[in-house]
N, C-alpha and C positions, 0 to 999 in steps of 0.2 A: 824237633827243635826245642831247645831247653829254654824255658825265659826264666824261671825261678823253681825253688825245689820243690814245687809241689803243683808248677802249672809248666805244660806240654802243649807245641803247638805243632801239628800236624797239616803243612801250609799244601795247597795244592796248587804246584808250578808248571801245569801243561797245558800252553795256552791253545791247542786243540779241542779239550774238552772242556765243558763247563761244568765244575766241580768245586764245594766249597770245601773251605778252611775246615777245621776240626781241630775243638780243642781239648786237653785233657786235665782235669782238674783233679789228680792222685792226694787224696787224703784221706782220713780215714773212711770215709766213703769216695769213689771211684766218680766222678761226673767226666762224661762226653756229651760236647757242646756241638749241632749240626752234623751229624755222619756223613752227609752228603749222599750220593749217586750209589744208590746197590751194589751195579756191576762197577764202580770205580773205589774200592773202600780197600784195595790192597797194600797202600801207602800206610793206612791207619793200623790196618792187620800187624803188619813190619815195624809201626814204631812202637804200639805197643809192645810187639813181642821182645824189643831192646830195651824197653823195661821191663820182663817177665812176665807180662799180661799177654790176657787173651780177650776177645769179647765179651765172656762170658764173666770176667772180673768186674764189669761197669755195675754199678749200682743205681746209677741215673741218666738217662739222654735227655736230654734238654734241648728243646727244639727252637730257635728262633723265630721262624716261621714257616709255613706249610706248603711253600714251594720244591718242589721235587728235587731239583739240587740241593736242598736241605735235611730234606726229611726222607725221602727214598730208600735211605740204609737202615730205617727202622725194622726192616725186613729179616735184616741178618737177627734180630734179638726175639722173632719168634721160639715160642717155647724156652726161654729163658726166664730167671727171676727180674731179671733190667725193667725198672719202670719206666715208661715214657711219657713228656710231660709238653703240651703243646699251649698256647693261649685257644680257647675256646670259639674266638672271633675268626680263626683259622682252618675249623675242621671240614668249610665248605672246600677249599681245594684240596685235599684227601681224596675225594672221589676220585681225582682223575692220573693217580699213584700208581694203584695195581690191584686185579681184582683180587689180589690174594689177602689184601686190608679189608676194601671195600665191598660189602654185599648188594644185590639187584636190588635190594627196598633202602639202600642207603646208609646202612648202620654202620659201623666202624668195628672192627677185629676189637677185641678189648684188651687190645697191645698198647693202646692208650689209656695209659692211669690215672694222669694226673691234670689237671687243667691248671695254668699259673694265671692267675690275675692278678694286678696292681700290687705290688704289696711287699714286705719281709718274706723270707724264703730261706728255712733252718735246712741243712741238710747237714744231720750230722752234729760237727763241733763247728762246723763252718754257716754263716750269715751273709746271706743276698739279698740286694731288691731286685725284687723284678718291675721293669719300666716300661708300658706300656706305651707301644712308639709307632701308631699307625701311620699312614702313606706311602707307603713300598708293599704295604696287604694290609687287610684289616686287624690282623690279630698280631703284626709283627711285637715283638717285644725283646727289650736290651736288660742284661744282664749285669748288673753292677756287685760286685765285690769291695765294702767299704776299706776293708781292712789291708787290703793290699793294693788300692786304688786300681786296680783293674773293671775295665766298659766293655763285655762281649758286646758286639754293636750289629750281628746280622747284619744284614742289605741297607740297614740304614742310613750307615756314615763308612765309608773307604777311608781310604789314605789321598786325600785331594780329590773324591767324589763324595757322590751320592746314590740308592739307590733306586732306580729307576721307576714310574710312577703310571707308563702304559698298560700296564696289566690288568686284569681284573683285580678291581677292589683297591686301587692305584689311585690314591689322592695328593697332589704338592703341596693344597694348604697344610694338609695335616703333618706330609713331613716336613714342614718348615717348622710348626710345632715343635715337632718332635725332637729335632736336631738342635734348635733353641735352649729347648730344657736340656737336653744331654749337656750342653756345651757347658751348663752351671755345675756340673759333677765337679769332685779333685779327682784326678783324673791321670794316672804315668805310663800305663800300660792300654790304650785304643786297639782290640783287639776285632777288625772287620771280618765280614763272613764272604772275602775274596779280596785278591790282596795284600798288600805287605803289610806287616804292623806296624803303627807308630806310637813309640816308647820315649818317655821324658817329659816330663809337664808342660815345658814352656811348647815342644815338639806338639803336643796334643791340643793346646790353645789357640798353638798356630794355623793346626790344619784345619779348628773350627772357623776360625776368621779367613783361612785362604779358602772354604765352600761359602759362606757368608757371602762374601766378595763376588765369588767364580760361578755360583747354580742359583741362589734365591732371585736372582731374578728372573728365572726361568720357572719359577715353583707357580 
């Protein structure tokens, strides 16, 4: 799915399996946002190849957070140049991925390059913050693109949800936090990591105020 000319969204619509969203960020550096699920990555295979890509053209994965529907496809970019970039407060659930990352004393494959915390984020010609947005895992973090108003939002913020806070590592205060400050972004394109997207400013203000209303009391 095309949203604009230089961002791809590779939406996953089978509600059998649980598999996230995948986004593509084509500029002069290649960014894939959440691969999702190893053996479920065929959808993403097929959209890149209708844009002439292959995996092997990403130049960055960018990981939301390090739950296994998210992170599981970093598998496919062994032995590749792809750096992979995770928040650091995350590499505890890693271990339980695949012993083909993880070693018996705990170390991590050094498939992971790059740690993101709080901050500005150059890649490229292109400028992101990265927004460290714990309560759905410790190390979740959302992805803002000033320039085109676009909020990669991971598990944190859906389309009329939230995500979910039983897990390990699973705090509500924090994602009330979290979803708070997100809600102060400018903001056209809310880009979830499961899900439909919601596209249009006033659309995206709205769906802060209709989880305000609908989950914080629950948080």
């Amino acid at each position: 799915m095309k949203i604009f000319d230089n961002l791809h969204a590779f939406l996953w619509n089978n509600p059998t399996a649980n598999n996230a969203n995948t986004y593509l960020i084509n500029g002069v550096k290649k960014i894939l946002i959440d691969p999702g699920h190893y053996h479920l990555m065929n959808h993403i295979r097929q959209g890149l190849s209708e844009l002439s890509m292959t995996l092997e053209d990403i130049d960055l994965v960018i990981i939301t957070h390090a739950h296994s529907d998210h992170i599981e496809g970093i598998e496919a970019f062994l032995n590749t140049s792809t750096l992979i970039a995770v928040n650091k407060k995350d590499m505890a659930p890693l271990q339980g991925i695949t012993h083909r990352l993880v070693h018996a004393n705990g170390t991590i494959d050094p498939i992971i390059n790059l740690f993101l915390d709080e901050g500005d984020l150059q890649v490229g010609d292109m400028k992101f913050q990265v927004i460290h947005s714990p309560g759905h895992s410790p190390g979740s973090i959302c992805l803002y693109w000033p320039e085109n108003k676009v909020l990669f939002t991971g598990d944190v913020v859906f389309n009329q949800g939230i995500g979910r806070t039983d897990l390990h590592g699973g705090d509500g205060s924090l994602l009330k936090q979290s979803i708070v400050r997100l809600s102060k972004l400018d903001v056209e394109y809310l880009l979830p990591g499961h899900g439909p997207i919601v596209m249009g400013t006033e659309n995206v203000k709205r769906n802060f105020q209709d989880i305000e209303s609908m989950w914080f009391g629950y948080l």
